[in-house]
C-alpha positions in Angstrom: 30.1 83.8 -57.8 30.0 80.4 -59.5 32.7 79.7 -61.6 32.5 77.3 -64.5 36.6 76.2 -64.7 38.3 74.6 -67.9 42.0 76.1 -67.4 43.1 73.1 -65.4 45.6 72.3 -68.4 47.4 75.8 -67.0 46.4 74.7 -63.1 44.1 72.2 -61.3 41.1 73.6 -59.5 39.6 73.0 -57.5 42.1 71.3 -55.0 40.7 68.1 -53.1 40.2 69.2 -49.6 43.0 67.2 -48.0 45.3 69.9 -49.8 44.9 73.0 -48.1 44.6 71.1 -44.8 48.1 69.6 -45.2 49.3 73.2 -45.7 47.8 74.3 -43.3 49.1 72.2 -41.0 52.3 72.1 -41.9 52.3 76.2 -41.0 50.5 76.1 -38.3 51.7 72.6 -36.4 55.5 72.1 -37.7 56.8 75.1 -39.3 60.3 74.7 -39.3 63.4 74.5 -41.9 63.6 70.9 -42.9 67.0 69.4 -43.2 68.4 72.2 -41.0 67.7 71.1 -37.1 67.5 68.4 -35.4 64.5 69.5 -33.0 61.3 68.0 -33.6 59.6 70.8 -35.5 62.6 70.5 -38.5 62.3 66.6 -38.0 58.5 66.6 -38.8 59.5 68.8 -41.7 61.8 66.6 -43.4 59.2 63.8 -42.7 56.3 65.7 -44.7 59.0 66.4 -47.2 59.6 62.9 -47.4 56.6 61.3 -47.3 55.5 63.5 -50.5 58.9 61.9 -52.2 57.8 58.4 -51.4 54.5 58.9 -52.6 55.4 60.4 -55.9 57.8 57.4 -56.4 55.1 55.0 -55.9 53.1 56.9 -59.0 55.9 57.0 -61.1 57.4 53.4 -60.5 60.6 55.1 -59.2 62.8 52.8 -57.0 64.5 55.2 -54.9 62.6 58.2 -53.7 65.5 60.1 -53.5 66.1 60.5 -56.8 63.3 62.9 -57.2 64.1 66.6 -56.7 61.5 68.8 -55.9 61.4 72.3 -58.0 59.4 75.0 -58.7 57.4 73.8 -61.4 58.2 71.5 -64.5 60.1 75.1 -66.3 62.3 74.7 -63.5 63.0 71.2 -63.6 63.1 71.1 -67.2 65.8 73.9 -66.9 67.9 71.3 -64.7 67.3 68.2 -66.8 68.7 70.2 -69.8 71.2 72.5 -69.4 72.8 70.2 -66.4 73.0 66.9 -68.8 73.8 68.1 -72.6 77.4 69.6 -73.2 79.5 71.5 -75.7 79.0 70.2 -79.0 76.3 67.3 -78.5 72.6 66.7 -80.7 69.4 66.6 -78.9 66.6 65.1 -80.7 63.0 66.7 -79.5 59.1 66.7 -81.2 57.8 69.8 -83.1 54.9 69.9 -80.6 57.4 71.5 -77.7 56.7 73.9 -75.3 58.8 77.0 -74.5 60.0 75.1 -71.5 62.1 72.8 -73.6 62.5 75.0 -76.9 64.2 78.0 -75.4 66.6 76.3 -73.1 67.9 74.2 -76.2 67.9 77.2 -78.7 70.1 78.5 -75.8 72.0 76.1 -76.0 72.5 76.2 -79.7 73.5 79.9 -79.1 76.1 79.2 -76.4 77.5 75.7 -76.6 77.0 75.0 -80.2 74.6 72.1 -79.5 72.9 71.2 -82.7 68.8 70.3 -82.2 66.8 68.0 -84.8 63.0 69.0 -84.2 60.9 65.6 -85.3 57.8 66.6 -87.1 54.5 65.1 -86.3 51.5 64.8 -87.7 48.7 68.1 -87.7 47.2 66.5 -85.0 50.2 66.7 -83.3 51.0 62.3 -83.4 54.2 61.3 -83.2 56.2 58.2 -85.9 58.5 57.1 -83.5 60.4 55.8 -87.1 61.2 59.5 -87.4 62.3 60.1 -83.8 64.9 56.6 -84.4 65.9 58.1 -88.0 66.8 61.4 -86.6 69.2 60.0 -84.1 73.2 60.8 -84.7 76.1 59.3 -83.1 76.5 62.6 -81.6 72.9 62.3 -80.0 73.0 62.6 -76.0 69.5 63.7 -75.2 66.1 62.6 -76.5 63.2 65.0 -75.4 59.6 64.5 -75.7 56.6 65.9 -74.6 54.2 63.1 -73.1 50.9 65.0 -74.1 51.1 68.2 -75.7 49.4 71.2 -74.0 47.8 72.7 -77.2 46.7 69.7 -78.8 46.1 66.7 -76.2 47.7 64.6 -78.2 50.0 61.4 -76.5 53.3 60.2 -77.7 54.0 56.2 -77.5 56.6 56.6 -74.6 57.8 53.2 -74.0 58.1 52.7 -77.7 60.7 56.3 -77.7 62.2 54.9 -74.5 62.7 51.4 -76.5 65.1 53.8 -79.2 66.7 55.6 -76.7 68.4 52.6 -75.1 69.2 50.9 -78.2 71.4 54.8 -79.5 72.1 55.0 -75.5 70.7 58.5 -75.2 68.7 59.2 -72.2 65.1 60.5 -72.3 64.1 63.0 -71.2 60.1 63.7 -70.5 58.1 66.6 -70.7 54.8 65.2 -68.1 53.2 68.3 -67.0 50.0 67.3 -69.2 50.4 64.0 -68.3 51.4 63.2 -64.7 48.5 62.5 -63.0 46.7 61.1 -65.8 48.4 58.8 -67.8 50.2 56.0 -66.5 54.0 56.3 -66.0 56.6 53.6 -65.2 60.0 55.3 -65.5 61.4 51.8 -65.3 59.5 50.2 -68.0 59.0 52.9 -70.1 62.8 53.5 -69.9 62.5 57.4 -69.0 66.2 58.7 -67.5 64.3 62.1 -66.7 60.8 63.3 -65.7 60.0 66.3 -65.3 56.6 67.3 -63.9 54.3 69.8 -62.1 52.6 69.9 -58.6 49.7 72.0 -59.7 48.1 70.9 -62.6 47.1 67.2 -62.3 48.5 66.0 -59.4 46.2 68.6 -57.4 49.3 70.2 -55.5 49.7 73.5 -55.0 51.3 76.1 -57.4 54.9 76.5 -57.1 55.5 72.5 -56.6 56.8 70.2 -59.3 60.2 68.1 -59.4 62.5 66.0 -61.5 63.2 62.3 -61.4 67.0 62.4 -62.3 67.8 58.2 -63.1 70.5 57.2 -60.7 72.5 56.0 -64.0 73.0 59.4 -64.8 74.8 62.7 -63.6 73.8 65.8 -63.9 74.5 69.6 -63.1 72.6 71.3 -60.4 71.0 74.6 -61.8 71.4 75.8 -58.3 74.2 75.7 -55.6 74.7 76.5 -51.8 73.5 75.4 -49.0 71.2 71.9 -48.3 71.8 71.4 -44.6 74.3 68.6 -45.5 78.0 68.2 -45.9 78.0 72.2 -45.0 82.4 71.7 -44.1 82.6 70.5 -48.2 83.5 73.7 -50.4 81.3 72.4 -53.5 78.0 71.5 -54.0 77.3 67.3 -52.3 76.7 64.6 -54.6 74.6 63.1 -52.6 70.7 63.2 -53.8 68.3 65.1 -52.9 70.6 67.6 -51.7 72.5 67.9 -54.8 69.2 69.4 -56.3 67.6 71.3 -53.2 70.0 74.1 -52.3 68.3 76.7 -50.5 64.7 76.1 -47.9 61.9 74.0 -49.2 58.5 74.9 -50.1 56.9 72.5 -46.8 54.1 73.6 -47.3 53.8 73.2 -50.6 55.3 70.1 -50.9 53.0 68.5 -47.9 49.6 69.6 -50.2 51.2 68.0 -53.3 51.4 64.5 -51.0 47.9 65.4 -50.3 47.3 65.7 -54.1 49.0 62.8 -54.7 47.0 60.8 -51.9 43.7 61.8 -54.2 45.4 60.0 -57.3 46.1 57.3 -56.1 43.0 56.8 -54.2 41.2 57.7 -57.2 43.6 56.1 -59.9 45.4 56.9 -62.8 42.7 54.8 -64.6 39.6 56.2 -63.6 41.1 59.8 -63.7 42.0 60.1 -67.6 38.8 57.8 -68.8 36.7 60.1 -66.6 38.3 62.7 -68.3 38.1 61.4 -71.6 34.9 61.2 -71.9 34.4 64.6 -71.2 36.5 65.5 -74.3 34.5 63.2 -76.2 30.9 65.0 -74.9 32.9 68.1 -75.4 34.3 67.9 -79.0 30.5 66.3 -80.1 28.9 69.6 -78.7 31.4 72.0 -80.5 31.4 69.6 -83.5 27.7 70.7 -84.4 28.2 74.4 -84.5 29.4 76.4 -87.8 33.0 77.4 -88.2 34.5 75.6 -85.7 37.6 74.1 -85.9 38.8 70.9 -83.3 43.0 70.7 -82.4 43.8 67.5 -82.4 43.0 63.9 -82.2 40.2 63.1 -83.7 36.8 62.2 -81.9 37.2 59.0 -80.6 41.1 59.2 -80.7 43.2 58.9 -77.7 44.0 62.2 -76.2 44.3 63.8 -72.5 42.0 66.7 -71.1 42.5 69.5 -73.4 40.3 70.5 -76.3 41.5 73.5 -78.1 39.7 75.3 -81.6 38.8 77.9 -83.2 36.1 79.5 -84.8 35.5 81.6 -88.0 36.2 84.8 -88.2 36.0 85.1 -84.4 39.5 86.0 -82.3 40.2 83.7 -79.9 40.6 86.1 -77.5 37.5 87.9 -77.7 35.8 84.0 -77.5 37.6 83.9 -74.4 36.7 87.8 -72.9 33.2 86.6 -73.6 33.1 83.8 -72.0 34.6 85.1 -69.0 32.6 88.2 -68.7 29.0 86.8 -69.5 29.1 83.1 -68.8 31.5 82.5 -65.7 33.6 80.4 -67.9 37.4 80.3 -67.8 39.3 79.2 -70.3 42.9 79.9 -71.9 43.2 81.5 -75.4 46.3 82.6 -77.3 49.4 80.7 -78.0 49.9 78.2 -75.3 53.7 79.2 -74.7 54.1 76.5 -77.9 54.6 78.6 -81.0 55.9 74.9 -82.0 52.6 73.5 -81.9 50.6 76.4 -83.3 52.8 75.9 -86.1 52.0 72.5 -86.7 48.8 72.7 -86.5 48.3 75.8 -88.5 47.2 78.4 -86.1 50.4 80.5 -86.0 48.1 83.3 -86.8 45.2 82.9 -84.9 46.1 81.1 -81.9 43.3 79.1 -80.4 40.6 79.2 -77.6 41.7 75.9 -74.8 39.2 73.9 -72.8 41.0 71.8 -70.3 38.8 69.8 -67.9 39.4 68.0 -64.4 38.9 65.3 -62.2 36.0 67.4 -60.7 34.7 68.9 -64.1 30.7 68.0 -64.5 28.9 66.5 -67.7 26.9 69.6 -66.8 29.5 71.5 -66.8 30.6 70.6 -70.5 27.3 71.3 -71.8 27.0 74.4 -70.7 30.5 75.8 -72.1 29.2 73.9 -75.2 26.2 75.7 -74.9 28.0 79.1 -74.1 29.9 78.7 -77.4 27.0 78.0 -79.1 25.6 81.6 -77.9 28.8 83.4 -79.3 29.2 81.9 -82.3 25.0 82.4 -83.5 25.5 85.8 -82.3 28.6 86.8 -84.6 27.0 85.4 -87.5 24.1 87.4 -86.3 26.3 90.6 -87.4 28.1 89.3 -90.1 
């Protein structure tokens, strides 16, 4: 059955072929423990391990490829970036458009190591003032936190101009990219980002279960996890050495050696081509929804610069019933409800409603957008029908 797939804000599909061939390979041709043998089949582990790394620096304008740990997903490396980097008594300074990635481990922190967090308010369409981001910074401030593209609203945040504040109070900056890497352009380097955290599975067309953290080399922080990384295995604590400092436990090799071939598709496509393709499938998308009654556009505004995502809701309609429908009679998958960002719902005044998402993809169709348009269309006439 034909699927008709805007989810790929929550994860990509489909995959580029190259993906699941990489995996597939690296099961069925070298399936061994990297960083734990010397025999060829761990060696050629390690190498596809590696290779990923050095791609993903490329993308990212990261000098030394060991300085990105590979994780779970960005929750995970999110988790590490946090709660390994702010101590006892610091401030953080994040947007009002956070996920619950970022928001719960800092209200944990507030509840255990009395770290005070300033959230900066943005605008309904969830913009950020980077004036307000500078005039909520306090001697005290250690960590800056932002999220590149919010995954409710689309919306982008001027990074190199929050990276620009966070040298001159010398807090470090953390990024939230798992809306954006993939399809925006990021030079940790330039932009001054100290730590990215991103996913494998959305927009760099890995695999779920991928994602890592660029950790600047300028900076030291706590692993999440400890035991044992195939290195230094005589030392009683955890190496300091990167990666291993970050990758106790067995690797996801398989995983990891899709992601490279996810990775491979970016940059053969480019950054560039990626997010205005996508772009202007918001645009078509946000036109079509725009000329039907009671609907209501997240966001940027038409023509505004925004990623993927196109969230709304309509009149006396629950999201989730827009979304039941559209799954059950029209083959159309989309996300409805609250986004794991309470934060952003509040902002933009859906708290009590949440909101139907539309995410598209590299491989999303004109077509494709007209006929969830379309779909819409359908649901909405026919609740008013009742009404």
């Amino acid at each position: 059955m034909d699927v008709y797939y805007f989810d790929n804000a929550a994860s990509s599909w489909p995959k580029p072929p190259g993906v699941a061939e990489a995996m597939v390979e690296a099961v069925t041709k070298y399936g061994a423990n990297p960083g734990r043998g010397s025999h060829k089949l761990a060696v050629e582990a390690s190498r596809a391990i590696f290779r990923t790394r050095k791609k993903l620096a490329t993308l990212f304008g990261i000098r030394n490829p060991n300085d990105i740990a590979f994780a779970l997903n960005t929750t995970a490396a999110l988790n590490t970036a946090i709660l390994g980097y702010v101590k006892e008594g610091d401030h953080v300074v994040c947007t009002a458009v956070e996920h619950n990635s970022v928001r719960r481990p800092l209200e944990w922190l507030k509840e255990t190591r009395n770290v005070r967090v300033t959230y900066v308010e943005t605008s309904e369409s969830g913009q950020l003032d980077p004036i307000q981001v500078k005039r909520a910074v306090e001697p005290q401030t250690r960590l800056i936190v932002v999220n590149h593209s919010s995954n409710l609203l689309g919306s982008i945040v001027p990074l190199a101009e929050i990276g620009d504040i966070a040298r001159s109070c010398g807090a470090a900056l953390l990024v939230d990219a798992a809306q954006s890497a993939g399809v925006l352009p990021i030079d940790v380097e330039a932009m001054g980002v100290d730590m990215l955290a991103f996913p494998g599975h959305k927009a760099l067309y890995g695999p779920q279960g991928t994602g890592g953290l660029y950790i600047s080399p300028k900076l030291e922080v706590a692993p999440l996890v400890v035991g044992g990384t195939g290195s230094q295995s005589e030392a009683v604590l955890q190496p300091t050495v990167r990666p291993d400092r970050y990758e106790s436990g067995t690797q996801n090799t398989p995983g990891i050696a899709g992601l490279g071939a996810g990775v491979d598709f970016v940059l053969h496509e480019t950054i560039a081509t990626i997010h205005n393709r996508e772009w202007g499938l918001t645009q078509r998308m946000m036109e079509g929804l725009m000329r039907l009654d009671g609907i209501r556009l997240l966001g940027p505004k038409l023509g505004e610069p925004r990623t993927g995502i196109v969230a709304f809701t309509a009149e006396g309609i629950g999201s989730a019933e827009i979304s039941f429908v559209l799954d059950q009679h029209f083959r159309i998958a989309v996300r409805a409800g609250y986004h794991c960002t309470p934060l952003a719902h509040r902002v933009a005044g859906t708290e009590a409603t949440g909101a139907v998402r539309a995410s598209v993809g590299a491989f999303t169709t004109d077509d494709q957008v007209d006929y969830f348009v379309d779909a819409v269309g359908q649901i909405v006439r026919e609740y008013r029908g009742k009404a």
